[in-house]
N, C-alpha and C positions, 0 to 999 in steps of 0.2 A: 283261546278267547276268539270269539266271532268278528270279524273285521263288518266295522257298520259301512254304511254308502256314502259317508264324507270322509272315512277313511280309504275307501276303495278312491271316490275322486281326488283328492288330496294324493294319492301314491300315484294315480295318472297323471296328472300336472306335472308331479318332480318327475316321473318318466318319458314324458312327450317329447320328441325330438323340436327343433326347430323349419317352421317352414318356409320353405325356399321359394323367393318373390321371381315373379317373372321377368320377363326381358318389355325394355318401352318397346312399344310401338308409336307411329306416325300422330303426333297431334299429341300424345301422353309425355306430363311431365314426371313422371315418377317411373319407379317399377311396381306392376300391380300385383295384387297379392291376391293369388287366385282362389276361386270356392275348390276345385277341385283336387289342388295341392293341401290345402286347409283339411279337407275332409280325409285324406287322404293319411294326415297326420293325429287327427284325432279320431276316427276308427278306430288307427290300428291301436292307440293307447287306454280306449276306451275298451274294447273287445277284449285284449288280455288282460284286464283286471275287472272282468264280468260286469259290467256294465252296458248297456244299450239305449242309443236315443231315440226319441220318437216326435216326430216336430204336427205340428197344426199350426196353421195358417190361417190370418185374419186380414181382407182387400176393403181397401176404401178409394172410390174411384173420382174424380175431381175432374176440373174440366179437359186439362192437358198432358195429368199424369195418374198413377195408381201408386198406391201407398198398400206397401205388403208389409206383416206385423208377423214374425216367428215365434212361437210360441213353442220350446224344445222342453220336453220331457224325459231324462234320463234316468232309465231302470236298475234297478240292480236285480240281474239277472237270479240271482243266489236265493233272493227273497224279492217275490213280485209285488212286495205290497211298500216293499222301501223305494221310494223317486225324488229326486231333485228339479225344478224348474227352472227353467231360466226364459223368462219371460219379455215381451216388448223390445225384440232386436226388429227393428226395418230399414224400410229401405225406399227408397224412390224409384220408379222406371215410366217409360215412355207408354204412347197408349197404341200397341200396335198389338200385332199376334205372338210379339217375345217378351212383354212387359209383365205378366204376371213370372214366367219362367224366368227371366233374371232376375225380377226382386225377390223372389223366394229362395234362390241361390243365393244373393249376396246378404240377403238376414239371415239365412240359415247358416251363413259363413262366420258372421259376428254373432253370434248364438256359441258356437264351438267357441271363437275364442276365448267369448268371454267366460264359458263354462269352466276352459281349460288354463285360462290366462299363456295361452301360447306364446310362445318366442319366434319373432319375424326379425329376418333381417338379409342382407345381401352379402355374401364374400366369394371372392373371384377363385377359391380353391376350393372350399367347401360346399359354397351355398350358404350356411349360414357361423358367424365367428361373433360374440361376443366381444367387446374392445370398454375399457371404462372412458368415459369421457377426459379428454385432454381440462388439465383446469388451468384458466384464462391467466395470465400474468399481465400485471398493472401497464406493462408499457407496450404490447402488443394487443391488438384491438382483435376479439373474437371471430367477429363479419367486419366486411369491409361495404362501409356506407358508399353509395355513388350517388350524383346528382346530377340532374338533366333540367335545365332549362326548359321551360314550357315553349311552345311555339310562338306564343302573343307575348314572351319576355316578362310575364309578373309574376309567376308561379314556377315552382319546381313540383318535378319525382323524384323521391326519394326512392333509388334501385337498390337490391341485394344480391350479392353473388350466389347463395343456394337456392332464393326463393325467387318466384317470376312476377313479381308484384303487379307489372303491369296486365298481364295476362288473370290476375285473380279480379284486379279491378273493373276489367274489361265486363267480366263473367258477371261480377255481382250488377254492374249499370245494366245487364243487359236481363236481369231476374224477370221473370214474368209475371212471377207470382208469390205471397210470401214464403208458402212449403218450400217453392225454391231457391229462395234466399238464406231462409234457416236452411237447408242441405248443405249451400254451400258454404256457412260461414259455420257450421257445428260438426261437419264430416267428412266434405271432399276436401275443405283445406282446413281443416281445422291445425293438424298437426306443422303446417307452415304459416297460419297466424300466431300461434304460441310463439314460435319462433323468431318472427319479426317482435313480438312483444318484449321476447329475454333480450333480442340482440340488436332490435333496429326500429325505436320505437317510432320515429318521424314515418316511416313506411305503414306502420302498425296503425300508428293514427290516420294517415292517408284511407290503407283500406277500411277502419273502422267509419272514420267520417263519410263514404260512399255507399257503404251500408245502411248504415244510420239513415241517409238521404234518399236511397231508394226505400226501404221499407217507408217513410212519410208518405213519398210521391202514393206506392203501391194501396196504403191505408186509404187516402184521399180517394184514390180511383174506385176501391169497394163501397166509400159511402157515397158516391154520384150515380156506381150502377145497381 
C-alpha cells in the first residue's frame, strides 16, 4: 500500500529528534532556540521520508520595522503533485540591511516547528531530556511570590523567581508601536506570561494592566497623527 504525504509527515514528526537550544548571551533571558539547529533537525527528518520544503516569503514594511510572513510548501518528493502548507509563520525585524534576512530565518524557523510539532528543550547531558512535570502539593507553593515596595511607598511589584517581570514591563512601557506590543505580549514572552498566569497572578495582572495602558496611550497617539 502507498504511503500518502500525511503519512510520510506524521512518521517524520514521531522520527524527529529534539532540538538543542543555545547557550544565553549578554542581555538574553532565556536560551534561544536557534533557526540553524531547528533546520538542521528537520531536514534531516524530512529528507529521509522523501519529503522537501519550499518556503515563499511575504514583507510588509512599516515605519520602524518589517513584518516577514513564511509561507512553507512541503513536497512529497515520491509524487510531485502531493504538498502540504503551512502558512502565516512571521516574524518582526529591524529596518536595516539584516532585517529582511532574520525575519525570514526566524518564520521559516516556526514554519518547521510547526509543521513538525518539534521537541525543544535544554539538558546539561544530552541537550535535550524530556522530565513530566512535578505536580504542585497543597502545602508547598509552586513559585515563590516576592514583593517590593514601590519607591513613593503606595504600590508594590509583585517579582517571580523564573520570570523577570520587571524587565517585561519595562519593554512593553517602552512599545513604540502596536505590532510591537502585540510581538511582545503574543511571542517574545508569551510563554512567561502563561506562566505568571498559572503561578503568579498579582504579577500577571501587573503586566497585563501596562499593556492594556500602553496600547490606549498608543491608539490615542494614531488618531492625533
Amino acid at each position: 500500500m502507498k504511503t500518502n504525504i500525511y503519512q510520510k509527515l506524521h512518521k517524520a514528526s514521531c522520527e524527529a529528534g529534539g532540538v538543542v537550544k543555545g547557550k544565553k548571551v549578554p542581555g538574553m533571558h532565556f536560551n534561544p532556540l536557534q533557526h540553524d539547529e531547528v533546520q538542521k533537525v528537520a531536514m534531516q527528518t524530512l529528507l529521509n521520508n522523501d519529503l522537501y520544503p519550499v518556503c515563499t516569503y511575504e514583507s510588509e514594511i512599516k515605519e520602524s520595522f518589517v513584518m516577514i510572513t513564511c509561507n512553507m510548501k512541503i513536497h512529497d518528493v515520491s509524487d510531485p503533485t502531493a504538498f502540504i502548507e503551512i502558512n502565516g509563520c512571521s516574524a518582526f525585524a529591524n529596518l536595516d540591511k539584516f532585517g529582511t534576512g532574520n525575519g525570514m530565518s526566524y518564520a521559516k524557523k516556526y514554519a518547521f516547528l510547526n509543521a513538525l510539532n518539534l521537541k525543544t528543550g535544554l539538558d546539561n547531558d544530552d541537550g535535550y531530556k524530556t522530565k513530566p512535570f512535578e505536580k504542585p502539593t497543597h502545602n508547598i507553593p509552586r513559585v515563590t511570590a516576592k514583593t517590593k515596595t514601590a519607591t513613593n511607598g503606595t504600590s508594590h511589584a509583585y517579582l517571580d523567581d523564573k520570570v523577570d517581570v520587571e524587565m517585561i514591563k519595562d519593554h512593553l512601557k517602552n512599545a513604540q508601536h502596536i505590532p510591537r506590543l502585540n510581538y511582545l505580549m503574543n511571542t517574545a514572552y508569551k510563554n512567561e506570561i502563561n506562566h505568571l498566569l498559572k503561578n503568579n497572578l498579582r504579577a500577571y495582572r501587573q503586566v497585563t494592566d501596562i499593556a492594556e495602558s500602553r496600547e490606549l496611550i498608543l491608539n490615542n497617539q494614531s488618531k492625533i497623527d
